[in-house]
Backbone as CSV, one residue per row, in Angstrom:
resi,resn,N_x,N_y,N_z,CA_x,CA_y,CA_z,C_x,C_y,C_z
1,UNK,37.596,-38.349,-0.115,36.482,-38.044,0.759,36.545,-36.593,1.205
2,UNK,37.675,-36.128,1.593,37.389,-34.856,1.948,37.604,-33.487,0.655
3,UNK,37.803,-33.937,-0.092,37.519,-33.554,-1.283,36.168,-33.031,-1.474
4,UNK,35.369,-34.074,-1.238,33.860,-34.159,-1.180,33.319,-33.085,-0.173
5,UNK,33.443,-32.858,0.806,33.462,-32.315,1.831,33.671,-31.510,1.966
6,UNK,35.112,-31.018,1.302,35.414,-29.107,1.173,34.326,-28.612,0.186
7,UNK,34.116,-29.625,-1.167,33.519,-28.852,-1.976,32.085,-28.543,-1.174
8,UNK,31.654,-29.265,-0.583,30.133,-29.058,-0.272,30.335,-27.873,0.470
9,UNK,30.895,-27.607,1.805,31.119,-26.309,2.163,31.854,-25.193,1.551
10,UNK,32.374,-25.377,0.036,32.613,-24.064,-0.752,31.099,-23.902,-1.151
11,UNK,30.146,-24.493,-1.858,28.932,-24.529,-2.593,28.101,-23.879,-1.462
12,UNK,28.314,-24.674,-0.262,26.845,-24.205,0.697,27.500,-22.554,1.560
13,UNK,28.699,-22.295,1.518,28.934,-20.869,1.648,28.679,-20.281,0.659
14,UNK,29.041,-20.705,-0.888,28.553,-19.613,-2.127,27.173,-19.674,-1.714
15,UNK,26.093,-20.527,-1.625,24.691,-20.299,-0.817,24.694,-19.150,-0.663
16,UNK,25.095,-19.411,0.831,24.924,-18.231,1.792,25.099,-16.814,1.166
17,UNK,26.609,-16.838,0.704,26.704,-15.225,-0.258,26.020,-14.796,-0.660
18,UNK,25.347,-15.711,-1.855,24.294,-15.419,-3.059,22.404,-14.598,-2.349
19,UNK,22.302,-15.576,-1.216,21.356,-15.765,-0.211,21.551,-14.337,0.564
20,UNK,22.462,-13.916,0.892,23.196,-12.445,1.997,22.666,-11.646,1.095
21,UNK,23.384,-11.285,-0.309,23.446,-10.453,-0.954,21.812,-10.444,-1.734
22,UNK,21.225,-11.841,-2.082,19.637,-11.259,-2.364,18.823,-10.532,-1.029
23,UNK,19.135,-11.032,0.563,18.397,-10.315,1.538,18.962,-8.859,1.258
24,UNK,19.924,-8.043,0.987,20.113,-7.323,1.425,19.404,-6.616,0.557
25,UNK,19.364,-7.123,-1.022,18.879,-5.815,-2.041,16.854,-5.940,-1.597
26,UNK,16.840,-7.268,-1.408,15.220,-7.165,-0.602,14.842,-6.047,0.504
27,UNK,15.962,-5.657,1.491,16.370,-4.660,2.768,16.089,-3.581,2.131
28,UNK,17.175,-3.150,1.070,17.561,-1.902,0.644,16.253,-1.375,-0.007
29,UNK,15.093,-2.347,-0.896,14.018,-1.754,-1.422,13.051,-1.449,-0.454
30,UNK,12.549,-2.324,0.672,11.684,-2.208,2.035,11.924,-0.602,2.480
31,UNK,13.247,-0.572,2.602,13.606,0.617,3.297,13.030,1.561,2.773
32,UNK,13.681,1.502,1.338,13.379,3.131,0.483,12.220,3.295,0.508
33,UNK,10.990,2.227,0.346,9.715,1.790,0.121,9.178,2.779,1.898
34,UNK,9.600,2.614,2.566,9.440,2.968,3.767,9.503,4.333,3.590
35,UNK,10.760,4.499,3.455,11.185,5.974,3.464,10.303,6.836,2.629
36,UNK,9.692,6.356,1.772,8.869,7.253,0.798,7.791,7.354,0.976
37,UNK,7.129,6.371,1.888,5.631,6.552,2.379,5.586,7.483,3.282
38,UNK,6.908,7.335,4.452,7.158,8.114,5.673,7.207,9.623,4.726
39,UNK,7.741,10.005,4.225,7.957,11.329,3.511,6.491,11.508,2.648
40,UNK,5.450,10.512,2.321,4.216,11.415,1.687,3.285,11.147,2.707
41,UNK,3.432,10.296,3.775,2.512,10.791,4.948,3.054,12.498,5.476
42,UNK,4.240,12.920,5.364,4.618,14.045,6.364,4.570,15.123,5.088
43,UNK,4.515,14.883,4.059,3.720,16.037,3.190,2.191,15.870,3.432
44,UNK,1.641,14.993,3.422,0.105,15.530,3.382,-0.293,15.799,4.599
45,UNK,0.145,15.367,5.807,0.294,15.752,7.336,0.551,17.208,7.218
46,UNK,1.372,18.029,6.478,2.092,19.370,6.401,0.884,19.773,5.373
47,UNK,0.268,19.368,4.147,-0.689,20.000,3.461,-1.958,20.305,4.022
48,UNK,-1.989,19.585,5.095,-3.401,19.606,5.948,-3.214,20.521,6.749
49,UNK,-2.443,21.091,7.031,-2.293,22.432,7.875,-2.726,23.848,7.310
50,UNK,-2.932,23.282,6.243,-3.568,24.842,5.323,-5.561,24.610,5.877
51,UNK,-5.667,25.876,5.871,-7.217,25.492,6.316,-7.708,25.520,4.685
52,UNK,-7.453,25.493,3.555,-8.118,25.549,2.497,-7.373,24.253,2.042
53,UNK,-6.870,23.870,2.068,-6.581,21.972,1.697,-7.658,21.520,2.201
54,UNK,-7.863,21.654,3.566,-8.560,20.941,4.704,-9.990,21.195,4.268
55,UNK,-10.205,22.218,3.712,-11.591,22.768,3.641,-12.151,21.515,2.010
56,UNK,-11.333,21.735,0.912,-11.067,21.065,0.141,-11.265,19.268,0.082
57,UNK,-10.656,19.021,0.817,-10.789,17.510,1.300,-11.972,16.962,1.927
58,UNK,-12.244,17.926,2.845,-14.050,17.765,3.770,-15.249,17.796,2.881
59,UNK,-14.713,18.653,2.139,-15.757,18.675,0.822,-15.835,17.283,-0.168
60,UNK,-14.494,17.281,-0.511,-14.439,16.366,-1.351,-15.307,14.476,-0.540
61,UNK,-14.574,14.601,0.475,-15.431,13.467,1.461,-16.932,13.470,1.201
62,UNK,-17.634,14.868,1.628,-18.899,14.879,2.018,-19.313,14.991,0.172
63,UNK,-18.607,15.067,-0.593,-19.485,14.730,-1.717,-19.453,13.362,-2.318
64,UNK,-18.705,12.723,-1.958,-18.703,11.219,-1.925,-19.488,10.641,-1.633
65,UNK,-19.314,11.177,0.174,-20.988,10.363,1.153,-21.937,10.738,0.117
66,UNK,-22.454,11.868,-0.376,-23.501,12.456,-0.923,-24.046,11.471,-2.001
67,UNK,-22.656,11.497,-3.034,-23.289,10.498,-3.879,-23.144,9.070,-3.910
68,UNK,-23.042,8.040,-2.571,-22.913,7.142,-2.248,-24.213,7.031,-2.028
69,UNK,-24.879,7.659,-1.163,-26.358,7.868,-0.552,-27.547,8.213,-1.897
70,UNK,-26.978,8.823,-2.630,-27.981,8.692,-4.130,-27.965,7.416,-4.809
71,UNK,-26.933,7.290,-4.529,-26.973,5.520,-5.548,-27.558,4.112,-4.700
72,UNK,-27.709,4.381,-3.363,-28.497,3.371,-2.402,-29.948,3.939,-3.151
73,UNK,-30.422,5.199,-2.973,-31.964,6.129,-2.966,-32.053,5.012,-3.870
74,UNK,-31.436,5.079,-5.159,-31.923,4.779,-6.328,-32.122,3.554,-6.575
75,UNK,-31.409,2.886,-6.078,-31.312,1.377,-5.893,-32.168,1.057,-5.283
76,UNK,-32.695,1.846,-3.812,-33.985,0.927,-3.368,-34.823,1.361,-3.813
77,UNK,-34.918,2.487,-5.040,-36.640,2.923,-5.524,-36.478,1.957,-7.075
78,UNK,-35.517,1.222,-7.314,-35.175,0.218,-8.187,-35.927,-1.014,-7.585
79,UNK,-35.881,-1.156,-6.787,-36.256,-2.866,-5.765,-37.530,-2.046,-5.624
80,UNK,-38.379,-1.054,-5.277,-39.896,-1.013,-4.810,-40.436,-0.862,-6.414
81,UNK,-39.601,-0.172,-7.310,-40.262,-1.057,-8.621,-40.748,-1.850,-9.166
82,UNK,-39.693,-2.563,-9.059,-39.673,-3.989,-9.413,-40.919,-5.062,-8.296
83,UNK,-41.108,-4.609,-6.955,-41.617,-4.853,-6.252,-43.410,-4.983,-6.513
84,UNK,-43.385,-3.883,-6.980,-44.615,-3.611,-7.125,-45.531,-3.936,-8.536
85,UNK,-44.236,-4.157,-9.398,-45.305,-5.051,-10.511,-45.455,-6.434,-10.591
């Protein structure tokens, strides 16, 4: 009987080991994963300090909006088309 008994608590501590050592390499990737976002938020935080990045980017935005707003135009002179025959 206690045979039975040690073995189950050798097995359910190898568990645990096996279980420790997968949390930790799960830890160790989160982290780095962390660490590397934290480091390209604080480069582009630091690239935005140039007024010609900045100038660059505002542009790039407002030509987006721009052609976001052409493709609605077109779309609703698509529907009064269609509307009207």
């Amino acid at each position: 009987m206690s045979n039975k008994v040690t073995d189950f608590f050798k097995g359910a501590f190898e568990d645990m080991k096996e279980s420790a050592k997968a949390q930790h390499e799960v830890d160790k990737a989160n982290f780095a994963a962390v660490k590397a976002e934290s480091k390209a938020q604080w480069e582009e935080a630091k690239a935005m300090g140039s007024p010609e990045r900045h100038k660059e980017k505002m542009q790039a935005e407002r030509n987006e909006q721009i052609a976001a707003a052409n493709k609605r135009i077109a779309e609703a002179q698509e529907r009064i088309d269609a509307a009207k025959k």
